[in-house]
BALUM-411132 format. One record per residue: residue number from 1; x, y, z of N, C-alpha, C in turn. Coordinates in pm, 1 decimal. Atoms other than C-alpha are relative to their C-alpha. Layout:
N
NODE  num       n.X       n.Y       n.Z      ca.X      ca.Y      ca.Z       c.X       c.Y       c.Z
NODE  NUM         X         Y         Z         X         Y         Z         X         Y         Z
...
//
This chain:
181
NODE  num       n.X       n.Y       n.Z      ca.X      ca.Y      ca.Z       c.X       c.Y       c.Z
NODE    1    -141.0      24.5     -20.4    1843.3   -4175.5    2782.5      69.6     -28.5    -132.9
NODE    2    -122.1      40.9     125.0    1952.4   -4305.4    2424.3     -42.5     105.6     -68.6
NODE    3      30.9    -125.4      84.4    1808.1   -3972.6    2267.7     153.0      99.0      72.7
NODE    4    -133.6     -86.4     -87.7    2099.8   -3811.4    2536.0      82.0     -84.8     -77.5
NODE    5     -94.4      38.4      73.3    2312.1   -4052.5    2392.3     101.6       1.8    -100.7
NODE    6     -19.7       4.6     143.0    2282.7   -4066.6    2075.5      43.6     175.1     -43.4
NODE    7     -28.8    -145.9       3.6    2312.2   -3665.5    2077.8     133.1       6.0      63.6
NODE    8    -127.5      21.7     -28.2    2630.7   -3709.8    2272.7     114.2     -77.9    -110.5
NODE    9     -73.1      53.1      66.4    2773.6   -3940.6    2001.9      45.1      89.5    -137.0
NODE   10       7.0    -101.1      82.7    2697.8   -3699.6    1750.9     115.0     126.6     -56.3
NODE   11    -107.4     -98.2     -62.8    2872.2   -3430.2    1941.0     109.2     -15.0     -20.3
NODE   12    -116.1      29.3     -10.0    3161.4   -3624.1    1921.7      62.4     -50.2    -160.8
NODE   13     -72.2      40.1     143.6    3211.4   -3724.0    1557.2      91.7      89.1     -51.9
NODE   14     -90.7    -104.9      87.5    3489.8   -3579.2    1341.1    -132.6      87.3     -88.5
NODE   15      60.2     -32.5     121.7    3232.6   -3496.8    1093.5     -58.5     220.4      51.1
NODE   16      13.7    -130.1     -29.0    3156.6   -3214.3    1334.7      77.8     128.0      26.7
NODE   17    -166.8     -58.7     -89.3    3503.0   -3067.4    1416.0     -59.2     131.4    -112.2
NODE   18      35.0     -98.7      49.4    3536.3   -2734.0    1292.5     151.4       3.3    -123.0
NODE   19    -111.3      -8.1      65.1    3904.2   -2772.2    1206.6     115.3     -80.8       9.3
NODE   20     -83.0      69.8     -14.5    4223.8   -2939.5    1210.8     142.9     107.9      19.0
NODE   21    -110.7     -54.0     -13.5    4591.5   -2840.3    1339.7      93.3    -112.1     -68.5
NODE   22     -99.9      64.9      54.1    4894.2   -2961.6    1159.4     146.0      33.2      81.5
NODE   23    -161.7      -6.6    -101.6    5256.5   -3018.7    1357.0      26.3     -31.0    -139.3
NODE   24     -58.5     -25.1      75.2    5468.0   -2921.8    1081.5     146.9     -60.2      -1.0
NODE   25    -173.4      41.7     -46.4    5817.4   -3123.6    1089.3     128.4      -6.3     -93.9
NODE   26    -110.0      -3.5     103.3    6142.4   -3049.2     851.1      73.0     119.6      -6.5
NODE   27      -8.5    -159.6      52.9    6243.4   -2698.6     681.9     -91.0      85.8      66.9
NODE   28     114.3     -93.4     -25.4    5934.4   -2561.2     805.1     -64.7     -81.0     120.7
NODE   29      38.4      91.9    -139.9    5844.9   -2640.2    1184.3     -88.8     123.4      48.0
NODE   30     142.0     -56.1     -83.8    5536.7   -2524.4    1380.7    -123.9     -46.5     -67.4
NODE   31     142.3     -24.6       5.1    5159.7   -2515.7    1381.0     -65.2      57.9    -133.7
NODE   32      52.3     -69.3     123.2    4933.5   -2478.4    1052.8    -166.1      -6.5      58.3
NODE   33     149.9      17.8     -50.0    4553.9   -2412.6    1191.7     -95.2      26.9    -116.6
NODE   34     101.9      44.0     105.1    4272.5   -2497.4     951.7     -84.1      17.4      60.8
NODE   35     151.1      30.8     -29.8    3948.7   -2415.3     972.3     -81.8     -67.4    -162.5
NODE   36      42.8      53.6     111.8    3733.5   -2633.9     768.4    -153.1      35.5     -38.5
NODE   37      94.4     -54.8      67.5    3429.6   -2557.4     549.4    -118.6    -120.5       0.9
NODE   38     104.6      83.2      25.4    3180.4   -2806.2     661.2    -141.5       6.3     -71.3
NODE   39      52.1     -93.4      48.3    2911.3   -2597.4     489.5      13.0       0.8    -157.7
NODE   40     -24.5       3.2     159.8    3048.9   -2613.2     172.4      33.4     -93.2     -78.3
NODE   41      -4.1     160.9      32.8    3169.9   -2951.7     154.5      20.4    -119.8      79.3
NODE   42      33.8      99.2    -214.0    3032.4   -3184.0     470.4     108.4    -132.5     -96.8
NODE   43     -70.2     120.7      17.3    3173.5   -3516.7     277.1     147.1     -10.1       1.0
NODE   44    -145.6     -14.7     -17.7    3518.1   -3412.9     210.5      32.7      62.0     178.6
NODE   45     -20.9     -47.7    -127.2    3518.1   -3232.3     561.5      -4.3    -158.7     112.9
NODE   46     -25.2     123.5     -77.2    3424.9   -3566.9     719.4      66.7     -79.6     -42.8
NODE   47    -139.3      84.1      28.0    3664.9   -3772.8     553.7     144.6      69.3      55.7
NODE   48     -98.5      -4.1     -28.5    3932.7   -3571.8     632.9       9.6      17.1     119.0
NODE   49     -15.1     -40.8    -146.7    3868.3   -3493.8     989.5     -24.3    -220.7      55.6
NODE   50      11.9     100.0     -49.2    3784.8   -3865.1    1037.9     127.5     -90.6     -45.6
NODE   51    -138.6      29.4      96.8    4131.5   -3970.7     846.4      81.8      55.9     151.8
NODE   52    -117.9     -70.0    -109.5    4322.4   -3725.5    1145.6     -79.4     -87.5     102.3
NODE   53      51.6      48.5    -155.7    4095.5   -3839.9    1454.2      45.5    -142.8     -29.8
NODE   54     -85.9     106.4      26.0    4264.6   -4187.4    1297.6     142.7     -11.1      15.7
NODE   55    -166.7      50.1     -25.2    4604.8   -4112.1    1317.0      52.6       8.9    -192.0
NODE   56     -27.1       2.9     116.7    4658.2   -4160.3     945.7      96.8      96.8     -95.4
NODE   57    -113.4     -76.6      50.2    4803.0   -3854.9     864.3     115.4      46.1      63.7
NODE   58    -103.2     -16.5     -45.3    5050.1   -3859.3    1123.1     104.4     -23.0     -72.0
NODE   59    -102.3      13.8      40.1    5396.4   -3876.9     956.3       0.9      -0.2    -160.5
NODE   60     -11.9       6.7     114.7    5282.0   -3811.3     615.5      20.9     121.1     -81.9
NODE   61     -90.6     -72.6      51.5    5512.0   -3597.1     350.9     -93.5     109.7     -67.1
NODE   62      31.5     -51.3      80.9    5451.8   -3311.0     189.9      56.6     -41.0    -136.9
NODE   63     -54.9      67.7     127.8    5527.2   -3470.8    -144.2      30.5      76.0    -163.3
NODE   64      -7.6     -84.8     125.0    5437.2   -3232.9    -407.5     -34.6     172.8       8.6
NODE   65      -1.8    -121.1     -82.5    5556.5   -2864.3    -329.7      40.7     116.5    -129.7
NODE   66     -44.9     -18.4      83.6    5574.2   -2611.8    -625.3     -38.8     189.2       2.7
NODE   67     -59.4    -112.2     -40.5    5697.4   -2272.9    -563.5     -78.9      98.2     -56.0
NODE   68      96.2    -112.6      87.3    5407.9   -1981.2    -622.1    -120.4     -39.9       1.8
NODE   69     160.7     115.3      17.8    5131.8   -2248.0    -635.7     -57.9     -69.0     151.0
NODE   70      85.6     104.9    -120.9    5067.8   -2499.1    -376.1      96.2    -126.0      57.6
NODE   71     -54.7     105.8     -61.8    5210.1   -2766.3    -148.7    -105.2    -102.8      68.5
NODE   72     119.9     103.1     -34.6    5023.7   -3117.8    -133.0      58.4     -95.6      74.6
NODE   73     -25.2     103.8    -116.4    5015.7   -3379.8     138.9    -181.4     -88.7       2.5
NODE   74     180.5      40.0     -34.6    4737.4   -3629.0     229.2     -20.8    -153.4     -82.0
NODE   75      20.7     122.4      33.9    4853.0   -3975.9      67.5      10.7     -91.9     115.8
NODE   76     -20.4     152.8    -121.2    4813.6   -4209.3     351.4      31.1    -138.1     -35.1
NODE   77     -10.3     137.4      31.1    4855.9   -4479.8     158.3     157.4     -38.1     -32.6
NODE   78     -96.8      -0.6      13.6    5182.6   -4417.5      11.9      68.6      94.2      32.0
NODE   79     -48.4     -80.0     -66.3    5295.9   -4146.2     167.7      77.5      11.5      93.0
NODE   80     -46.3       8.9    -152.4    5417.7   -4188.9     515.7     150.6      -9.9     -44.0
NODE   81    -200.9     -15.8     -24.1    5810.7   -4095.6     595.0      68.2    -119.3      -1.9
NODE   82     -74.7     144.1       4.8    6040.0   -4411.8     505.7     -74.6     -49.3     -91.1
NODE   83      33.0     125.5     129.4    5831.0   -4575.8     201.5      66.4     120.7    -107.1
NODE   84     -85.8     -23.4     157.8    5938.7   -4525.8    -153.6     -83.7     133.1     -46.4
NODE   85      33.0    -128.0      25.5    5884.2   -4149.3    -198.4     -71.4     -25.3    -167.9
NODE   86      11.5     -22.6     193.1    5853.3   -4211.2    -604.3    -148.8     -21.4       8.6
NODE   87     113.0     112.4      29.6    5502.3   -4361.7    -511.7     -71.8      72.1      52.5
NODE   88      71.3    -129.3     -80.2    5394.6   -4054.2    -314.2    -129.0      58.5     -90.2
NODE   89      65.9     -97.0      66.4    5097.1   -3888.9    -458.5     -89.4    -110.3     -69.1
NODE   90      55.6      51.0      97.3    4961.1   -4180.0    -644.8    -111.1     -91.4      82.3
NODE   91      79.2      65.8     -47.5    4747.9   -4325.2    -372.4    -102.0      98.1      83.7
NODE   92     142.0    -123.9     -63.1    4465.8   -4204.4    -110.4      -5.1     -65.8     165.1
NODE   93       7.2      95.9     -92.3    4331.1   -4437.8     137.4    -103.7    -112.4      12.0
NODE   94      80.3     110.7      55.1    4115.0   -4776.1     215.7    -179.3      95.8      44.5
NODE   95     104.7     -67.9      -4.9    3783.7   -4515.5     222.0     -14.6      14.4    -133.7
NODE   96      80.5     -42.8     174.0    3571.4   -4451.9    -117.0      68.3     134.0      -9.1
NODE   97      25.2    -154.1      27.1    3614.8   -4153.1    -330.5     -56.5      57.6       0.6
NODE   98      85.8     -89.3     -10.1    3440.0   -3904.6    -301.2     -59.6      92.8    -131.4
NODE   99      56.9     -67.6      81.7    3198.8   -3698.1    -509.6      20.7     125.2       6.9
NODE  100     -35.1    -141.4       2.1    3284.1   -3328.7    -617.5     -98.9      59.4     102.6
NODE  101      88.5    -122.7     -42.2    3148.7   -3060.1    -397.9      86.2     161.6     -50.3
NODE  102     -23.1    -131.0      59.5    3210.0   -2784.0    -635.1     -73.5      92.4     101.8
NODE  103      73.3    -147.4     -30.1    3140.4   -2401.2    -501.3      72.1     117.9     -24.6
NODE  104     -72.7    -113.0     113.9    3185.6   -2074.0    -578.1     124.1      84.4      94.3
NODE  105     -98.9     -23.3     -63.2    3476.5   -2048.7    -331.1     132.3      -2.6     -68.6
NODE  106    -159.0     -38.7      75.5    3802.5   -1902.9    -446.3     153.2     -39.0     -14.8
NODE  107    -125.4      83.0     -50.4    4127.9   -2048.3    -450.4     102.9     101.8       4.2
NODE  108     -58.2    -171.9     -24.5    4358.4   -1725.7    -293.3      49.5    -105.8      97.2
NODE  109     -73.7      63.9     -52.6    4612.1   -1812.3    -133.2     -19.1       4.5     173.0
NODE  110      11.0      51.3    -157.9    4592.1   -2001.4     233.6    -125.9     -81.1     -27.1
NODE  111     120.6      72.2     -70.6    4290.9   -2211.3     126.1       1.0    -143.1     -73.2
NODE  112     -19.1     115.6     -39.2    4266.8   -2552.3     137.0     -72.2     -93.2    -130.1
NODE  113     101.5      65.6     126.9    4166.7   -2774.1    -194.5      61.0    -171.5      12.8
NODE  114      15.9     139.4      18.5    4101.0   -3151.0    -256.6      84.5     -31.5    -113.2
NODE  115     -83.2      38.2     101.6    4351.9   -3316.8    -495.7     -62.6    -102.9     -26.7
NODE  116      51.3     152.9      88.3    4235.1   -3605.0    -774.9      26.5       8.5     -75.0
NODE  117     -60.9      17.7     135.4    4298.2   -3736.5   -1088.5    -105.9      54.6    -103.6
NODE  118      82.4     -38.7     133.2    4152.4   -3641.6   -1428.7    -115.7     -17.6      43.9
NODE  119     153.1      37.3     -45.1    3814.6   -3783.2   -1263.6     -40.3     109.6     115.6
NODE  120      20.7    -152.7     -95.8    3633.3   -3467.3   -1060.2     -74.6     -74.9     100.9
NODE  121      79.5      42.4    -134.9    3483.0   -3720.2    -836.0      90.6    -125.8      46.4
NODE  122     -99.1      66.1     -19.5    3788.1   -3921.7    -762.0     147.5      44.8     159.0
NODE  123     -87.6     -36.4    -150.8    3933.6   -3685.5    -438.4     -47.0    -116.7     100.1
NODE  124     -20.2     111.5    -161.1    4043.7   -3900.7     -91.2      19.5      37.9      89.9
NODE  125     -74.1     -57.7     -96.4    4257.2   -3822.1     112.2      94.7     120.9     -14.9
NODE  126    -119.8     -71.0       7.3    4524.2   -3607.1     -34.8     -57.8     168.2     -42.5
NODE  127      58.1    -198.1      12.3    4488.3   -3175.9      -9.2     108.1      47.9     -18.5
NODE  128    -120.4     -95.5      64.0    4690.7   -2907.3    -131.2     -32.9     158.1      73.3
NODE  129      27.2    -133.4     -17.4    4749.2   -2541.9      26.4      50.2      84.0    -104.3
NODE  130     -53.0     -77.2     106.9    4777.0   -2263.5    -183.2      63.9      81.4      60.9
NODE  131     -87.5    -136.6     -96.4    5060.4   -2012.3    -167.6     -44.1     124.8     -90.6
NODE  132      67.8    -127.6      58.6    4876.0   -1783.1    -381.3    -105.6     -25.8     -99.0
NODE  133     112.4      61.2     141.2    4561.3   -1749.0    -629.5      15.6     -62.6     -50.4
NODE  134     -26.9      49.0     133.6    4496.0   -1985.8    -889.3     -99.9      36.9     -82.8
NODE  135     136.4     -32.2      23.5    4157.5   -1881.3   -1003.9     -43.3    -121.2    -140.4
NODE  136      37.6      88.6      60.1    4153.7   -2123.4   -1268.3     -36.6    -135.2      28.2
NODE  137      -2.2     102.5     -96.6    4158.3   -2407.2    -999.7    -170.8      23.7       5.2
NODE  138     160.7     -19.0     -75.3    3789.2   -2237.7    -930.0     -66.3     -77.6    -127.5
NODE  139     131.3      70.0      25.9    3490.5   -2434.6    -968.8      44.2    -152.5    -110.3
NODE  140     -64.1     129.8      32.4    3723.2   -2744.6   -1050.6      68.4     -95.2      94.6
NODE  141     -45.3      77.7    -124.4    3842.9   -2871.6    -716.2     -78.9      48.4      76.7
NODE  142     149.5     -37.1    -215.7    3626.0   -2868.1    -353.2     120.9       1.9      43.4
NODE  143     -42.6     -88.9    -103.2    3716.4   -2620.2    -163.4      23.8     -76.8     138.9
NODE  144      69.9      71.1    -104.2    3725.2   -2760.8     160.8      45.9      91.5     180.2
NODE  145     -62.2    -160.7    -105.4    3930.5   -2459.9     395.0      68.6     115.1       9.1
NODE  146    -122.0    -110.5     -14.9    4150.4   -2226.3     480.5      70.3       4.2     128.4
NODE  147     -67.1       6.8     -89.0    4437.2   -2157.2     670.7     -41.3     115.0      83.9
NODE  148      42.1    -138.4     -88.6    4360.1   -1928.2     972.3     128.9      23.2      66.5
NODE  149    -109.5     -16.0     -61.9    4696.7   -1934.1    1147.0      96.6     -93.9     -79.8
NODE  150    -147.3      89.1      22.1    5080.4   -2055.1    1031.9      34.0      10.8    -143.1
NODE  151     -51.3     -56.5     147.1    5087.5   -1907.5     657.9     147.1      37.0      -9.4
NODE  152    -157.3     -10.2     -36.3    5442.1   -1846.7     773.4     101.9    -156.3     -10.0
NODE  153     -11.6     144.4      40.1    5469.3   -2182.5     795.3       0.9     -99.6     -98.9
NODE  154      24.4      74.4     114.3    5291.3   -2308.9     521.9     159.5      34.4    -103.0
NODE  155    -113.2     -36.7      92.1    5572.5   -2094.4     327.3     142.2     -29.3     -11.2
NODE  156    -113.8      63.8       9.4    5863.8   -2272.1     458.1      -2.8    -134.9     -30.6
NODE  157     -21.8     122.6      50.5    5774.3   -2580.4     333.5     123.2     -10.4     -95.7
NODE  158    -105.4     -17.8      87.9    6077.6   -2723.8     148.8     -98.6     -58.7    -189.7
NODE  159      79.7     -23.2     148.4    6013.1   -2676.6    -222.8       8.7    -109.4     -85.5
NODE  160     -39.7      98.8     142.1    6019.5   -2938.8    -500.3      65.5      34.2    -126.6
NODE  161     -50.4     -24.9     111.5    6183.5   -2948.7    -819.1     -66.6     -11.7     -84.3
NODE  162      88.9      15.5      91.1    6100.9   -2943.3   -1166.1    -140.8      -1.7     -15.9
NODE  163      95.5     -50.1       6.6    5787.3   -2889.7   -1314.4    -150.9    -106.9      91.0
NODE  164     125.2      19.7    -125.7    5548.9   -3108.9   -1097.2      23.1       7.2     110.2
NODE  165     -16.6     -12.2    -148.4    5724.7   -3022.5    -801.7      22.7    -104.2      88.0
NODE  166     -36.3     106.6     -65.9    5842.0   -3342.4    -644.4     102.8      29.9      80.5
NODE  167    -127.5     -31.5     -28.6    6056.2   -3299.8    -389.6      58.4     -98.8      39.5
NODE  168    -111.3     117.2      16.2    6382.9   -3463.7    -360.2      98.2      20.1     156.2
NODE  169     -55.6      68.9     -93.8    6570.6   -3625.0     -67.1    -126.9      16.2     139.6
NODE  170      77.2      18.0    -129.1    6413.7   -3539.9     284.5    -113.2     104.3      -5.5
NODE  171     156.5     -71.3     -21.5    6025.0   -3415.4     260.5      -9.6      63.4     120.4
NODE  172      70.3     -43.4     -59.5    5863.3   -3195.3     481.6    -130.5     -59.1      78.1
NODE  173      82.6      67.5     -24.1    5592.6   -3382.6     706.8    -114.1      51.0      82.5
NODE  174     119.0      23.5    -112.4    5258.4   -3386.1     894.7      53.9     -71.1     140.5
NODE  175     -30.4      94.5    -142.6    5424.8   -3506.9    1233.8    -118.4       8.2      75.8
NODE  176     112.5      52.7     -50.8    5083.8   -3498.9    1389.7    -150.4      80.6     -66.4
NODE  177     134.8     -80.3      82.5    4715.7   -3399.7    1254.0     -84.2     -10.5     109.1
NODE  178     119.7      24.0     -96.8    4474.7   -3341.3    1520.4    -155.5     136.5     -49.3
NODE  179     131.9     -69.5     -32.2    4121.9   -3238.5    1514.3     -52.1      94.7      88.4
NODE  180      12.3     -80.2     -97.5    3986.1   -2926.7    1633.3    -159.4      32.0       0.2
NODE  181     180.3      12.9     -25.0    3627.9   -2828.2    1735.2      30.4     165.2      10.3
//
């Protein structure tokens, strides 16, 4: 009976999900479907699927959106709609950082990369989609998906200004993150 159990609990962890959906809310409304790369990088895959099956990224901004490149979201800490935007980007969440899972996965646009600071083993919470190649991004950020549906979407994100892309007055948000199997 606790071998059934325990195999049932299993079953049920984020760590196993396959993917995540994003409710898209601002400039750019609908569905962004993710499939995630557990395979290529299980630790980042379970942090972030266990971050959504939390709730955490509900209501949090796309903060840094830069026209050709990529649009990032995924500060839970300072992030969320109504705190002090300026502060966006500079946090994560109360979970460790994580250790690189470099691979030889491509960064083409629709797929899904880990954001951190100067330190390559310093990603959290916060991810970036790409709106097109970067190839120089490769084998310097974990990979961690791609978009399978809502690239239409991703592309109406509203854009940021200037050169790091911050955007100004009302962000673009995560109105809900759910886990998908």
């Amino acid at each position: 009976m606790l071998k059934f159990a325990a195999a049932f609990a299993v079953m049920a962890s984020p760590a196993l999900a396959t993917g995540i959906q994003i409710e898209v809310e601002g400039e750019a409304n609908g569905i962004i479907t993710i499939d995630l790369f557990e395979d290529v990088a299980p630790k980042h895959v379970e942090q972030i699927t266990a971050l959504a099956a939390e709730g955490q990224y509900d209501g949090v901004v796309f903060h840094r959106v830069i026209d050709g490149f990529m649009a990032q979201t995924g500060d839970v800490k300072f992030g969320k709609l109504g705190e002090d935007m300026r502060m966006a980007g500079r946090g994560g969440s109360d979970r460790p950082d994580l250790p690189a899972e470099f691979s030889d996965k491509s960064f083409d646009r629709g797929v899904i990369g880990m954001a951190r600071s100067q330190n390559p083993n310093s990603a959290n919470s916060q991810f970036f989609i790409m709106f097109a190649p970067a190839p120089h991004l490769n084998g310097q950020y974990t990979v961690v998906g791609h978009v399978t549906e809502g690239m239409d979407i991703v592309d109406a994100i509203k854009l940021g200004k200037g050169q790091n892309g911050a955007v100004i007055g009302q962000p673009d948000l995560m109105k809900k993150v759910t886990v998908t199997e």
